[in-house]
C-alpha positions as CSV (number, residue, x, y, z in Angstrom):
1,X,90.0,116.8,89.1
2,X,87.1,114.1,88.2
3,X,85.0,111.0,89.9
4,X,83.7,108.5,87.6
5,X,82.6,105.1,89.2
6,X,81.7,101.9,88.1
7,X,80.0,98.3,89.5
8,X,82.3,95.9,90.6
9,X,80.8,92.9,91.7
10,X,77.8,92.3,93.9
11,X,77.6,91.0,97.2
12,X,73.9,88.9,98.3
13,X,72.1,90.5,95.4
14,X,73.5,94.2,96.5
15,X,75.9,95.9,94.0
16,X,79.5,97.0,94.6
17,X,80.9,100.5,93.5
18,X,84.5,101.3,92.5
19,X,84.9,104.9,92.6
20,X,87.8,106.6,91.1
21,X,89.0,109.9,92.2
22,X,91.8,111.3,90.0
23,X,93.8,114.4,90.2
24,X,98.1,114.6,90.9
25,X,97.3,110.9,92.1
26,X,94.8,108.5,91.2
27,X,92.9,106.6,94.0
28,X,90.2,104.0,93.6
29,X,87.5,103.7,96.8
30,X,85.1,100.5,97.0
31,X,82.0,101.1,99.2
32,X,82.5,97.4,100.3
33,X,84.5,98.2,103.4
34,X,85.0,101.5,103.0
35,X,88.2,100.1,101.1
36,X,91.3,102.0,99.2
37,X,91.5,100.0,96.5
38,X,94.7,101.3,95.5
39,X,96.3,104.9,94.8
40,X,99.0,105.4,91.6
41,X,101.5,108.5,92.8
42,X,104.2,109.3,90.3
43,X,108.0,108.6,91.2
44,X,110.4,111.1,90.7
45,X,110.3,110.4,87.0
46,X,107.0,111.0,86.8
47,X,105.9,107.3,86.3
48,X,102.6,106.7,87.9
49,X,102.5,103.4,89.8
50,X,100.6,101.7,93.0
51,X,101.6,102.4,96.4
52,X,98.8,100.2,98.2
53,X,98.7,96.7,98.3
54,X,95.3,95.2,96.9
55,X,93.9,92.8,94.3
56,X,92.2,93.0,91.0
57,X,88.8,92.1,91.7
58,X,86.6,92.8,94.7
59,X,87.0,88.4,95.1
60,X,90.4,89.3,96.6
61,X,88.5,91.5,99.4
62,X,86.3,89.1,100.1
63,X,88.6,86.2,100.6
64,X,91.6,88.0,102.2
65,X,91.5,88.4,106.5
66,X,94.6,91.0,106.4
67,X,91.8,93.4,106.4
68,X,93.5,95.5,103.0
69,X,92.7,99.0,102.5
70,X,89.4,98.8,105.1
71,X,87.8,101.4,106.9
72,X,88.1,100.0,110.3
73,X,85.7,100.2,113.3
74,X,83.4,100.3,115.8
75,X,87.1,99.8,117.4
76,X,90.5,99.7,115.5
77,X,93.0,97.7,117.3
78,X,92.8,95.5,119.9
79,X,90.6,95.3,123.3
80,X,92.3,93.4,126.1
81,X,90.1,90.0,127.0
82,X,87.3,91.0,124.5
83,X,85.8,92.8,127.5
84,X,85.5,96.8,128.7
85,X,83.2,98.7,131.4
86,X,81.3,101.4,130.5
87,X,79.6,103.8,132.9
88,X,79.5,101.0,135.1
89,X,78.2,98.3,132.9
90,X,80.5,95.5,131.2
91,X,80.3,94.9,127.7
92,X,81.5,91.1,126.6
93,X,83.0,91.4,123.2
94,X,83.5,88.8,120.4
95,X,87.3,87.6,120.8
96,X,88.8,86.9,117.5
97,X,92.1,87.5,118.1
98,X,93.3,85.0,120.5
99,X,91.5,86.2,123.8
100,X,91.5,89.8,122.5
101,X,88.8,91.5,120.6
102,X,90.4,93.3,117.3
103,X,89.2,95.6,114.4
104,X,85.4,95.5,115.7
105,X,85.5,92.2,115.8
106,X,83.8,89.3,113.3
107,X,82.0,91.7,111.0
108,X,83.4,94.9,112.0
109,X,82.6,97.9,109.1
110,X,85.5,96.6,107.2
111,X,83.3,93.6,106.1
112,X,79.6,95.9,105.5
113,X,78.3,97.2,102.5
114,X,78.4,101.0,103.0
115,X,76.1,103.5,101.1
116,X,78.0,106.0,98.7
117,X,77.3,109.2,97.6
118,X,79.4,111.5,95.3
119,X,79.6,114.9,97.0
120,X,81.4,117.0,94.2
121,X,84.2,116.7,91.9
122,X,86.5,116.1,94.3
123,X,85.1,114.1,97.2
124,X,82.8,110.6,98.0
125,X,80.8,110.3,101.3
126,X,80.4,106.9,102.1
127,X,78.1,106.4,105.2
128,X,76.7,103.3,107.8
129,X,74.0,102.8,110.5
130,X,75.8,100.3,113.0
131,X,72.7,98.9,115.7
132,X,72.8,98.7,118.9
133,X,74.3,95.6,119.9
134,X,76.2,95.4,116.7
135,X,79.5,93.0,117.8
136,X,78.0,93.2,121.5
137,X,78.9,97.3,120.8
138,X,76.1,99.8,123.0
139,X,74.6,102.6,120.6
140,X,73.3,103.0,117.0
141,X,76.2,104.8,116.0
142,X,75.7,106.5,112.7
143,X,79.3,106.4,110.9
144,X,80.1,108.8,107.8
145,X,83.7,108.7,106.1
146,X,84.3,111.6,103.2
147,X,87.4,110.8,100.7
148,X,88.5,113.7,98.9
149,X,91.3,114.3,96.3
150,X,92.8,117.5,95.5
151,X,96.8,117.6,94.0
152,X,98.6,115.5,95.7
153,X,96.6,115.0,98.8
154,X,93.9,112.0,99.8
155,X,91.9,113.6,103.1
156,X,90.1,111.9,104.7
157,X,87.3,112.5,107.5
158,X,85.9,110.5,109.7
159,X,82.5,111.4,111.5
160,X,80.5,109.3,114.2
161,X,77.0,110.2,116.1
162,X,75.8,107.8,118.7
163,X,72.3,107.6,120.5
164,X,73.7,105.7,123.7
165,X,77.4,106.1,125.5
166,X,80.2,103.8,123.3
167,X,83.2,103.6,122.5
168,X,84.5,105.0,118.6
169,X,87.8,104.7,116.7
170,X,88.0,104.6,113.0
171,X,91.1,103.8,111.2
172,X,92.4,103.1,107.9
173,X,94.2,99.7,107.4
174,X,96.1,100.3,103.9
175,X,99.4,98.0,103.2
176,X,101.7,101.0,101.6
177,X,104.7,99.9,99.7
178,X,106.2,103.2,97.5
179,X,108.3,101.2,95.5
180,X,108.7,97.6,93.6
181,X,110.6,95.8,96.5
182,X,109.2,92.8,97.7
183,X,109.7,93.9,101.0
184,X,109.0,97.6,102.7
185,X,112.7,96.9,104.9
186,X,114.4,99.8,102.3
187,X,112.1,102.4,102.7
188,X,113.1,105.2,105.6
189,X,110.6,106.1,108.1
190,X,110.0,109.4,110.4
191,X,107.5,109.2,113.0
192,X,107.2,112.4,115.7
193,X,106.9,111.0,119.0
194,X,109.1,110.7,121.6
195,X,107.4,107.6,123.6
196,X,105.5,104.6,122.5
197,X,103.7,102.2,124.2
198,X,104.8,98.5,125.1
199,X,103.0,95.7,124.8
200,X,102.6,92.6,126.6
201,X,102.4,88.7,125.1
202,X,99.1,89.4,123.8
203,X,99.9,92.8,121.7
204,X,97.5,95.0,124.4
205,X,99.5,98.0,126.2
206,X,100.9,97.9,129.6
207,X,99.7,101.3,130.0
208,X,103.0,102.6,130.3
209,X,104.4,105.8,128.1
210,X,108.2,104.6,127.1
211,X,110.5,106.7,125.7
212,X,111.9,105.5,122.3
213,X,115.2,107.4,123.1
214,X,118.4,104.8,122.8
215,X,115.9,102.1,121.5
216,X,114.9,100.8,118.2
217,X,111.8,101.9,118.3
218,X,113.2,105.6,117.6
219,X,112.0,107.4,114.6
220,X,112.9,110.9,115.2
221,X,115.4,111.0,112.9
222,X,114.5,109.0,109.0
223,X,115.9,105.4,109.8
224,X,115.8,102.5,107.7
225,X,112.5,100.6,108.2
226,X,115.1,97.4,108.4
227,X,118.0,98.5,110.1
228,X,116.8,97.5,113.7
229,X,113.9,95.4,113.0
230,X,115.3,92.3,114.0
231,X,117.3,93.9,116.9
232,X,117.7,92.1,120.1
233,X,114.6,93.6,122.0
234,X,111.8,92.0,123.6
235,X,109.1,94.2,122.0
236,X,110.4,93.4,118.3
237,X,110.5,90.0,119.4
238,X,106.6,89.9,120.7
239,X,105.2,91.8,117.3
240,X,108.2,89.7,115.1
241,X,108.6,92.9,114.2
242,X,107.2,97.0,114.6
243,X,103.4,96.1,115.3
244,X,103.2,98.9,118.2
245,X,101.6,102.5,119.1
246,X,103.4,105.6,118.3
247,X,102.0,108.9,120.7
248,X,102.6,111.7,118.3
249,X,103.6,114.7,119.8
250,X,101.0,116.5,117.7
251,X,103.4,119.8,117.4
252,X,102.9,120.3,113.8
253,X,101.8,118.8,110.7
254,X,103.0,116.1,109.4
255,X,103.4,113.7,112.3
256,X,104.7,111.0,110.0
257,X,106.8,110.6,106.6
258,X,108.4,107.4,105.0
259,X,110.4,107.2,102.0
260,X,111.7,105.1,99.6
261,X,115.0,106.1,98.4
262,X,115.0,103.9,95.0
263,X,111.6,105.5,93.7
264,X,112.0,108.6,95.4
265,X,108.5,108.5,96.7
266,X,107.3,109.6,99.8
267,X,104.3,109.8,102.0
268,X,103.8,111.9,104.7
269,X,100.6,111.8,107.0
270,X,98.8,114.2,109.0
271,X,96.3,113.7,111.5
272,X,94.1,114.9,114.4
273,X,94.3,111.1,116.1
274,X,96.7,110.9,119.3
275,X,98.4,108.0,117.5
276,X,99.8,105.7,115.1
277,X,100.3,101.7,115.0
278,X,103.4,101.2,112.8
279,X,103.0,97.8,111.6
280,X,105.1,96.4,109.3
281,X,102.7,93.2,107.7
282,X,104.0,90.4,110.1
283,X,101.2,88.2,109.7
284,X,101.3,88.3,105.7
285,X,102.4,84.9,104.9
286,X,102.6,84.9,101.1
287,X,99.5,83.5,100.8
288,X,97.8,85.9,98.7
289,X,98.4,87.2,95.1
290,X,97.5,90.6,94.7
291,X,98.3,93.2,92.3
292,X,101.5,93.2,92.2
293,X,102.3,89.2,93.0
294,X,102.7,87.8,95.6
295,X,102.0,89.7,99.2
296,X,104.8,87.8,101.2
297,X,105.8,88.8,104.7
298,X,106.5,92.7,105.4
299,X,105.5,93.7,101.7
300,X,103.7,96.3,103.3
301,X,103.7,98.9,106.1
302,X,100.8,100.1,107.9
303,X,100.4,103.5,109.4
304,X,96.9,103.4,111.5
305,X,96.2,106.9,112.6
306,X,93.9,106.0,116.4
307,X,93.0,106.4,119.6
308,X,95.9,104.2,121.7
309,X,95.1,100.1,121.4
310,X,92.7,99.2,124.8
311,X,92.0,102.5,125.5
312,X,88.5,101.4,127.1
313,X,90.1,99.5,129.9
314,X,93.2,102.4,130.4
315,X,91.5,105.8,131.4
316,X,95.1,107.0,131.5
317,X,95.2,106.9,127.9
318,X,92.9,109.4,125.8
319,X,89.3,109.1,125.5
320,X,87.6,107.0,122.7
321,X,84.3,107.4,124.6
322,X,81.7,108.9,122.7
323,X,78.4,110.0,124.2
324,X,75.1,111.1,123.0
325,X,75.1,114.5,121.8
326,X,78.9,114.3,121.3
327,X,80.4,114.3,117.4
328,X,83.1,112.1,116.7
329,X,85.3,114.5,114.2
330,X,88.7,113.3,113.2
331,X,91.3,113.8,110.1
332,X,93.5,112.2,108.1
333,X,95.7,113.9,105.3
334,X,98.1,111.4,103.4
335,X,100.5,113.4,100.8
336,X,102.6,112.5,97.9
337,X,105.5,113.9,97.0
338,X,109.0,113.2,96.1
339,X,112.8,113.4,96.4
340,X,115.6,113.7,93.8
């Protein structure tokens, strides 16, 4: 188990920090973004290789809008019309994502500079002050996010204090890909949850629960990611593809694994959050080079562990509201292992 770090680039005058945390697996942390930079797990030969998409150079980060390895917030996901109330009072939030507000909006904290700390040998707090007002947000929410190694496990927590009544959910937006396809349509998937929730033209929730039984969105058992993806369904054809909600049932741990058969890789997630977006990179057009090439369309999966998209304007779903006093305290395990 070790941390060494190193500068990476600067951003207005302020310098960037790659931190590397290194044990069974090897995974490098920016403090620009709260990003994972990447994470090398061995296949079943042993060979340690990338699993994340990402670039070379923090450039990459700065230039790229698929928002790659990001700590995501004040609010992952989307908000119908830009727009929720809030003990009475309306907040009007920047849209920009069609008429939807997404990922915090124009500078959400994947796009700040956070401070860093090194807590021990195993684990990096990275922490940031967001004002009041911040994207049209209420509350100086004070936002810490520990990554820790140990064997074969990245943890990370996620911890939020607020001064004024908000609304919190923090999410990581890594691009996995466990193998050298060009494509993530090979690997198997295996999500827990027996209802996810539908979307209409604009990606945001109906509000309604709907069973994934006798549908393709139906993870229960390991299924090929590409088997069904370009199935006659409506919801496939609004995301062009799985960009949708899992409710885990939250039974045991993990809630998620995916696999890919010609490494033998595989990555199981655990988590406190009532959800998961599965999306399978349907807006990556192939105009990036990253590590690895090119990142083309569906070269990567994400699995966004959240509170439920729009959850502000459906009190149905569960809470994201955070209040003063109140501690924002969530969890996410990601483990690597493999098959023979």
């Amino acid at each position: 188990m070790s941390i060494s770090y190193k500068q990476w680039g600067t951003i207005d005058g302020e310098p960037i920090y790659l931190y590397t945390l290194s044990d069974k697996i090897i995974v490098n942390i920016c403090n620009y973004g709260g990003t994972i930079v990447g994470i090398q797990a061995p296949d079943r030969a042993g060979k340690l290789d990338d699993v994340v998409l990402g670039f070379e150079s923090l450039e990459g980060y700065l230039g790229s809008k698929f928002y790659h390895g990001a700590t995501i917030g004040r609010y992952a996901n989307r908000i119908g019309g830009g727009r929720f109330t809030l003990d009475e009072v309306e907040y009007d939030l920047p849209r920009n994502d069609g008429l939807n507000h997404l990922h915090g909006g124009f500078k959400g904290f994947d796009k700040r500079v956070w401070s860093a700390e090194i807590v021990d040998d195993v684990s990096i707090r990275l922490h940031l002050l967001s004002p009041d007002g911040e994207e049209a947000y209420p509350g100086e929410l004070e936002v810490s996010v520990v990554f820790t190694v140990i064997g074969d496990r990245l943890e990370v927590d996620y911890f939020a204090l607020t001064d004024k009544t908000t609304v919190v959910n923090l999410t990581n937006h890594a691009y996995f890909n466990l193998g050298n396809s060009e494509t993530i349509l090979g690997h198997d998937l295996w999500i827990d949850s027996d209802y996810y929730t539908p979307v209409n033209n604009g990606l945001i929730p109906t509000g309604v629960l709907e069973p994934v039984e006798g549908s393709p969105f139906d993870f229960r058992d390991k299924t090929r990611i590409g088997s069904r993806i370009n199935a006659d369904n409506s919801q496939l054809v609004l995301g062009n593809g799985y960009d949708h909600n899992y409710v885990l049932n939250q039974v045991s741990n993990p809630q998620i694994a995916i696999t890919d058969p010609a490494s033998g890789r595989v990555l199981e997630v655990s988590t406190t959050m009532p959800g998961v977006q599965f999306y399978t990179g349907n807006f990556l057009d192939g105009k990036e080079n990253g590590r690895k090439g090119v990142i083309g369309f569906r070269s990567g999966l994400c699995l966004e562990t959240q509170f439920y998209p729009d959850s502000p304007n459906k009190p149905e779903f569960p809470s994201p509201i955070l209040r003063p006093g109140e501690r924002y305290i969530e969890k996410t395990v990601y483990r690597f292992t493999v098959v023979s």
